[in-house]
Backbone as ProteinMPNN parsed JSONL, in Angstrom:
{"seq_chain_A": "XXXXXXXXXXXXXXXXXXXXXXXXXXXXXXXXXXXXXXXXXXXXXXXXXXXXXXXXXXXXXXXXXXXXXXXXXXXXXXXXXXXXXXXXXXXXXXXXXXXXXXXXXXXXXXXXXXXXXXXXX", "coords_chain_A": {"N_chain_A": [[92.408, 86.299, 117.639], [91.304, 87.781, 114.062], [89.628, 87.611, 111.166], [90.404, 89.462, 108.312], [88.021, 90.653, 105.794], [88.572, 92.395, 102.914], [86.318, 94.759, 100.671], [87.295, 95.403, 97.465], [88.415, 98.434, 97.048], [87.796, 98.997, 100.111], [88.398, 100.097, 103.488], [90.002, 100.26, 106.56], [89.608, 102.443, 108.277], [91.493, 104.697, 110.398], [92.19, 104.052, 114.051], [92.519, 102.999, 117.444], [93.916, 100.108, 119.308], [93.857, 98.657, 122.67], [96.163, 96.803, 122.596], [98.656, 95.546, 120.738], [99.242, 94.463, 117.558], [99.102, 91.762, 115.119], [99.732, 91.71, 112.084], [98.693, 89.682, 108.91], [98.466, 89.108, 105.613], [96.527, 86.936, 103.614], [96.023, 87.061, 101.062], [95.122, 89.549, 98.438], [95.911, 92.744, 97.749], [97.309, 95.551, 100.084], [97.798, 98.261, 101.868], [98.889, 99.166, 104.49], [99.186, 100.882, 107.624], [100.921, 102.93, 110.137], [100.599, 106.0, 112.467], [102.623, 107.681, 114.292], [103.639, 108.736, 117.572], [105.25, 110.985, 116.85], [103.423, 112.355, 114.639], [104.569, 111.41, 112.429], [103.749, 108.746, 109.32], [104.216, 106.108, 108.81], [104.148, 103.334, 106.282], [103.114, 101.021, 103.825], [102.984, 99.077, 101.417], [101.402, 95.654, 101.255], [102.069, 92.561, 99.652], [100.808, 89.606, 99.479], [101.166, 87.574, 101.976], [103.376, 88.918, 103.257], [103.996, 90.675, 106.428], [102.816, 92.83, 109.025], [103.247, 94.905, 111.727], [101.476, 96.45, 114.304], [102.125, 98.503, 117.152], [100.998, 99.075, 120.096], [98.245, 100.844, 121.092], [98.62, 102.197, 119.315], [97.691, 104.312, 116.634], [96.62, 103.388, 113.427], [95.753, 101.485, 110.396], [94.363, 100.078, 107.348], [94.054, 99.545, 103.658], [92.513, 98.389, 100.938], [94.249, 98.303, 97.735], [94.158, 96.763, 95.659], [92.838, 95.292, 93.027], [91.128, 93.193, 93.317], [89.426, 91.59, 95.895], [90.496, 91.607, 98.86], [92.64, 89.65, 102.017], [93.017, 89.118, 105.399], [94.798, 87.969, 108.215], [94.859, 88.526, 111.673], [95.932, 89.069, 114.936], [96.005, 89.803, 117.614], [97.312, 90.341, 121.219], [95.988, 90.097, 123.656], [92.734, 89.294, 125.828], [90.46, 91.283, 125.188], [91.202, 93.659, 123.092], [89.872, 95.801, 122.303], [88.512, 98.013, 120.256], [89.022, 101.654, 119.184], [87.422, 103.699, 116.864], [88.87, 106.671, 115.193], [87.301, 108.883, 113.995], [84.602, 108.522, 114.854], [84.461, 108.355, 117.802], [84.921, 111.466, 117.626], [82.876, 111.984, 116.931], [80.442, 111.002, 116.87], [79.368, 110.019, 119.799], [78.663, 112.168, 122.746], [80.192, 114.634, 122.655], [80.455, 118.093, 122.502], [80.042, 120.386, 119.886], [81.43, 122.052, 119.902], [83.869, 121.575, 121.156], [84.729, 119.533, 119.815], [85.691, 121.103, 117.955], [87.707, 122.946, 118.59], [89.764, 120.771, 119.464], [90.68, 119.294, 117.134], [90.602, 121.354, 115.386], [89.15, 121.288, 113.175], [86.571, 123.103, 111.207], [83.754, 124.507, 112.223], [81.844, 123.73, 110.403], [82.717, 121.422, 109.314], [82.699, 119.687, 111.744], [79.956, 119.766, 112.139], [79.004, 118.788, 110.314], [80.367, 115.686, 110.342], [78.814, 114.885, 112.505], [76.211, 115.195, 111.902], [76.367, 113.007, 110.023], [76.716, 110.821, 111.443], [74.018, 111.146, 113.142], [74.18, 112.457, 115.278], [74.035, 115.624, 115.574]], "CA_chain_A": [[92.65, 86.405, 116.209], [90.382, 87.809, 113.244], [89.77, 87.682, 109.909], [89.485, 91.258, 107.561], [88.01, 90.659, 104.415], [87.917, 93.792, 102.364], [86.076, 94.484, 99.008], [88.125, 96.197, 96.419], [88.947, 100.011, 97.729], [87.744, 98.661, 101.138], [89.445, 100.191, 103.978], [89.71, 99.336, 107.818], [89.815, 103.168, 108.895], [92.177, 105.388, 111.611], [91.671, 103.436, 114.904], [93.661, 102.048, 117.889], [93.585, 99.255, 120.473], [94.845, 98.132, 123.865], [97.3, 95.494, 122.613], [99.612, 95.115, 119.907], [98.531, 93.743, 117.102], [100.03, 91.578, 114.35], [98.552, 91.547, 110.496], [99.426, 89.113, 107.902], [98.32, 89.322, 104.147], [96.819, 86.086, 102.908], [95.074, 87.06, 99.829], [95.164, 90.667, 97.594], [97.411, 93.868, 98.289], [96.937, 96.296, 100.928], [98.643, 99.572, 102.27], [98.438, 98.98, 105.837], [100.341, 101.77, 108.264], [100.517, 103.512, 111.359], [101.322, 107.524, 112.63], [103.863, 107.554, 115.434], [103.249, 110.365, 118.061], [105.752, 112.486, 116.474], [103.15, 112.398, 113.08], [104.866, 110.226, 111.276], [103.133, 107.644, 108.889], [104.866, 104.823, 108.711], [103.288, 102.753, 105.772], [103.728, 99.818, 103.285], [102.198, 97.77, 99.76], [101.929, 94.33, 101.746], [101.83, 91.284, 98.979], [100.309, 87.936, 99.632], [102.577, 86.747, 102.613], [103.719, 90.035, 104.147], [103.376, 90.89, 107.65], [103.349, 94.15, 109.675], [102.99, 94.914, 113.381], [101.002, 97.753, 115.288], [102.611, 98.94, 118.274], [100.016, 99.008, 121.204], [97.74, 101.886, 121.153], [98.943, 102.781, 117.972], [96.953, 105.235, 115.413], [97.193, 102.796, 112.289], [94.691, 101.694, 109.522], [94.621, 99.088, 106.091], [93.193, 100.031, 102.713], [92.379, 97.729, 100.038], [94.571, 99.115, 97.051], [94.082, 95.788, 94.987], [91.477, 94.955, 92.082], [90.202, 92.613, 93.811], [88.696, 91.317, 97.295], [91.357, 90.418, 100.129], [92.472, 88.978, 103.345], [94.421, 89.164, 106.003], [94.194, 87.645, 109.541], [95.568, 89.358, 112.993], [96.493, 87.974, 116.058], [95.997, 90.242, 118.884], [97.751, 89.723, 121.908], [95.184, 90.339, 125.031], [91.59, 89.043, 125.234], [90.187, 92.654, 125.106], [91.766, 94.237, 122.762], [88.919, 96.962, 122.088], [88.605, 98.925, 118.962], [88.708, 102.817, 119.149], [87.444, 104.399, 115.864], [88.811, 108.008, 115.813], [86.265, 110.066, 113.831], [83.463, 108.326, 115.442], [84.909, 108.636, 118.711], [84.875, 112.294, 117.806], [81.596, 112.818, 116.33], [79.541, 109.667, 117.286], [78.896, 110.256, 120.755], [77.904, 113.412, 123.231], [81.148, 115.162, 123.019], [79.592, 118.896, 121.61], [80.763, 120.376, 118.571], [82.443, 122.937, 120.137], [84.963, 121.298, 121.656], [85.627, 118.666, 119.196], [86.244, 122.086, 116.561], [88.71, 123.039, 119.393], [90.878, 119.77, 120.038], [91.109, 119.142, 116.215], [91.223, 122.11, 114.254], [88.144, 121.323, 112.087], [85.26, 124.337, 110.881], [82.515, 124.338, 113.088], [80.779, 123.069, 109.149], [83.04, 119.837, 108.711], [82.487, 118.773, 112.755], [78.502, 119.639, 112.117], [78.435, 117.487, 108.227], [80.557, 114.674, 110.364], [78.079, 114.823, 113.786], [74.861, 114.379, 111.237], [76.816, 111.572, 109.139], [76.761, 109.99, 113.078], [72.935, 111.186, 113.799], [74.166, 113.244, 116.807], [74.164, 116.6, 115.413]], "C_chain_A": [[91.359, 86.824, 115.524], [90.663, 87.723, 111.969], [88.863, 88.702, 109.292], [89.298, 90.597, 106.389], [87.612, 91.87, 104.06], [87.815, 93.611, 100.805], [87.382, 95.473, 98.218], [87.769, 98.168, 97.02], [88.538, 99.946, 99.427], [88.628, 99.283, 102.316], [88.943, 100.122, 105.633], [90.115, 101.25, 108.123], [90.818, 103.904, 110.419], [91.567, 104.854, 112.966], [93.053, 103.038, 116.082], [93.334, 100.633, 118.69], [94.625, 99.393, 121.705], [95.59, 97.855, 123.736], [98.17, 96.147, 121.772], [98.849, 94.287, 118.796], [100.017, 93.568, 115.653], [99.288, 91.285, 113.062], [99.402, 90.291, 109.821], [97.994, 88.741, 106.444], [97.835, 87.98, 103.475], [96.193, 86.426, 101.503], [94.905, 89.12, 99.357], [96.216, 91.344, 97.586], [96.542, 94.919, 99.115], [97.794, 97.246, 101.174], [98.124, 99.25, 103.578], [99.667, 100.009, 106.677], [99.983, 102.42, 109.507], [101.414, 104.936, 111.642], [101.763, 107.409, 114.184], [103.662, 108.875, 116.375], [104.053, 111.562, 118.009], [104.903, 112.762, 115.112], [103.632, 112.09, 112.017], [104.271, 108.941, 111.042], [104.598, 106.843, 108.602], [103.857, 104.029, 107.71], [103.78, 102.08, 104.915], [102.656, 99.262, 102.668], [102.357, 96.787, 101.005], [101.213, 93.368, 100.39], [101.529, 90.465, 99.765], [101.862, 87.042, 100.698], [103.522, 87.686, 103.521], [103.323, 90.06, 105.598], [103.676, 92.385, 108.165], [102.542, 94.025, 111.105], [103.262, 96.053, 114.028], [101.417, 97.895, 116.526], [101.426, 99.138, 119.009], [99.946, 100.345, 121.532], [98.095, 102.86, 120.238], [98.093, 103.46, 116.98], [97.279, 104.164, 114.187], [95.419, 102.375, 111.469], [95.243, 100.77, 108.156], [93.375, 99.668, 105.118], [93.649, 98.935, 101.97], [92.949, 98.047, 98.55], [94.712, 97.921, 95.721], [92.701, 96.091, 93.321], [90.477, 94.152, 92.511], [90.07, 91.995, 95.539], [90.231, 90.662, 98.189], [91.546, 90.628, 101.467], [93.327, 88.771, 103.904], [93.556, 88.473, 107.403], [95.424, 88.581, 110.339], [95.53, 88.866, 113.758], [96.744, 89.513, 117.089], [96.551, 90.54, 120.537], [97.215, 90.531, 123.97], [93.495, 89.928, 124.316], [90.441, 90.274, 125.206], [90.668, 93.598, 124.575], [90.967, 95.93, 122.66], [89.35, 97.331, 121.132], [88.365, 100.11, 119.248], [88.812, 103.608, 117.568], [87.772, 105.957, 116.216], [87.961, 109.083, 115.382], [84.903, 109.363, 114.834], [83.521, 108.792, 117.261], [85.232, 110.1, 119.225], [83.217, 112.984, 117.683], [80.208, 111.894, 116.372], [78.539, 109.885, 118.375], [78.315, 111.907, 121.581], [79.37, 114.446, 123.19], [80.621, 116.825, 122.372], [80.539, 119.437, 120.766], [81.962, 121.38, 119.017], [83.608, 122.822, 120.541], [85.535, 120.443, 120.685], [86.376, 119.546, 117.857], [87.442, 122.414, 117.268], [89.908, 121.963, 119.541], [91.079, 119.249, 118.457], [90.895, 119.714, 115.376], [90.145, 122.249, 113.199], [87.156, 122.268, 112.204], [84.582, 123.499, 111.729], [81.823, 123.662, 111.871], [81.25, 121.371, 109.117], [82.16, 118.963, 110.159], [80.898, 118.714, 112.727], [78.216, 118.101, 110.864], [79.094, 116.009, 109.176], [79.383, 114.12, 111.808], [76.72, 114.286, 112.686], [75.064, 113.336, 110.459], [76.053, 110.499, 110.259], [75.283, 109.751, 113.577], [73.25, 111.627, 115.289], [73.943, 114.423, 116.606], [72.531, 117.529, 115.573]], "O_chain_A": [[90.307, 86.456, 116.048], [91.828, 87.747, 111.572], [87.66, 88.947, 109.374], [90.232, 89.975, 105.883], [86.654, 92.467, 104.552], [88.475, 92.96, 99.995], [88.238, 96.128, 98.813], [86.687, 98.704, 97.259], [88.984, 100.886, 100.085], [89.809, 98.972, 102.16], [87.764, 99.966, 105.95], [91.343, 101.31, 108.189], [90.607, 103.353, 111.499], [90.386, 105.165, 113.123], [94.221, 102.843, 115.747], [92.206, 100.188, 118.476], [95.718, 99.954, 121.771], [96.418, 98.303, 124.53], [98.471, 97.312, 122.029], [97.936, 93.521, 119.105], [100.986, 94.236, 115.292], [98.254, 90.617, 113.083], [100.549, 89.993, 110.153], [96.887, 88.219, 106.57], [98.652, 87.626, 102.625], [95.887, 85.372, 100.945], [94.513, 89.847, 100.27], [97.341, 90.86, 97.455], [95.348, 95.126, 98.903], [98.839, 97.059, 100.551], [96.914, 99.071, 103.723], [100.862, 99.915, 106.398], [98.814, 102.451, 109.893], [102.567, 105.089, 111.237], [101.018, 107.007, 115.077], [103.538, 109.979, 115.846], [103.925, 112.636, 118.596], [105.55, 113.418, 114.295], [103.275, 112.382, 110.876], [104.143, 108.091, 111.923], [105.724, 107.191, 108.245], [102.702, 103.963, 108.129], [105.002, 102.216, 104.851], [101.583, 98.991, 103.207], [103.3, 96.985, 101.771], [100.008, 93.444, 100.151], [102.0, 90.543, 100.9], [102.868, 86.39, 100.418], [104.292, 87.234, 104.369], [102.309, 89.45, 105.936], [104.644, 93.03, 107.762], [101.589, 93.322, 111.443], [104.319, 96.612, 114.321], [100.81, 97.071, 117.209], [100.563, 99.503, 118.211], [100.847, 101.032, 122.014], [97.927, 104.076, 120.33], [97.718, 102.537, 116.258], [98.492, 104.133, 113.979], [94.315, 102.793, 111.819], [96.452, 100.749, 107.925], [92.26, 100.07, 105.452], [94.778, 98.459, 102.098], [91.964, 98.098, 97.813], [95.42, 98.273, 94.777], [92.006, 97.041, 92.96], [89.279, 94.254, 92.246], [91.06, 92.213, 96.236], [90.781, 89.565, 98.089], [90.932, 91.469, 102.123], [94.383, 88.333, 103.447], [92.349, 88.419, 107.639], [96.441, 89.111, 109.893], [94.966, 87.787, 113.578], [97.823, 90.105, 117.074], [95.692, 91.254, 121.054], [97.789, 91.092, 124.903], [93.063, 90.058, 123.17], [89.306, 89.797, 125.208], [90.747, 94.613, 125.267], [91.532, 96.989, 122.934], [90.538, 97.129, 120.879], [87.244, 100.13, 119.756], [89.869, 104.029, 117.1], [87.24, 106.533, 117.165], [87.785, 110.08, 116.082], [84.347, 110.177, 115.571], [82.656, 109.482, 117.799], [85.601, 110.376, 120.367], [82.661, 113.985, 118.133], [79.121, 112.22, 115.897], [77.32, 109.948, 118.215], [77.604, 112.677, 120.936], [79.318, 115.17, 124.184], [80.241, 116.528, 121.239], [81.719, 119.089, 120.809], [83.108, 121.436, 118.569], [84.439, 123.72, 120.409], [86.76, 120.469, 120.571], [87.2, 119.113, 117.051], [88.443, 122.189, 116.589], [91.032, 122.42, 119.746], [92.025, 118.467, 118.545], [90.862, 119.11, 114.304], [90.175, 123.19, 112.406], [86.728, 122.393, 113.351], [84.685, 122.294, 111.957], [81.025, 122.823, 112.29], [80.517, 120.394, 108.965], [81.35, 118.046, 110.019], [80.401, 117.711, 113.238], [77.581, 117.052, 110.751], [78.438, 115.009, 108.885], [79.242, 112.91, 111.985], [76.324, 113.12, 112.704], [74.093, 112.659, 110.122], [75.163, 109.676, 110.046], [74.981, 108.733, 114.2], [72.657, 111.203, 116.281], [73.435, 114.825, 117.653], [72.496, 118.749, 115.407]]}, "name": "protein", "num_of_chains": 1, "seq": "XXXXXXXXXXXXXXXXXXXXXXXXXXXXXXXXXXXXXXXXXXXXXXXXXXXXXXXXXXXXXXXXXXXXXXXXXXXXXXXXXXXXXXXXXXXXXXXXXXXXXXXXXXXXXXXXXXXXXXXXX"}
């Protein structure tokens, strides 16, 4: 299990894991959702008390769409779930630019501006 606290526009970025994972809402409002491997978002307001649940190895992601600061806990279900961020995971490590302009479509300018965000470029 963890606990997200996010500030006001706060958001938990495009990512997946190993497991399955299960959210629940105690405190603000959130948009929390996930894209299905036909590219469909799937997404949802959750109020104070809501729950939603990531399919394992799922593309999904929570934004803070509140005024103010909130909180949700998750529940995991393996003790390794791992986190895979996906821009970092593109532009983080040694992967070179050329290929990551190739496997997603982006100008050789955006994958350079997101590689020096990273300090790899």
């Amino acid at each position: 299990m963890a606990r997200l606290d996010f500030g006001v526009g706060g958001v938990i970025p495009l990512h997946s894991h190993r497991t399955s994972e299960v959210l629940l809402l105690a405190k603000g409002s959130i948009i929390a959702g996930f894209i299905d491997a036909n590219n469909t978002a799937f997404y949802k307001r959750l109020q104070v008390g809501d729950v939603m649940v990531f399919p394992q190895a799922m593309l999904h992601f929570q934004i803070n769409v509140g005024r103010s600061p909130a909180t949700a806990f998750v529940s995991l279900n393996g003790a390794n779930p791992a986190l895979q961020l996906t821009t970092p995971s593109l532009c983080a490590g040694n992967l070179p630019a050329n290929i990551a302009e190739q496997i997603t479509l982006l100008s050789h300018e955006e994958v350079m501006r997101m590689k020096r965000m990273f300090g790899t470029a």
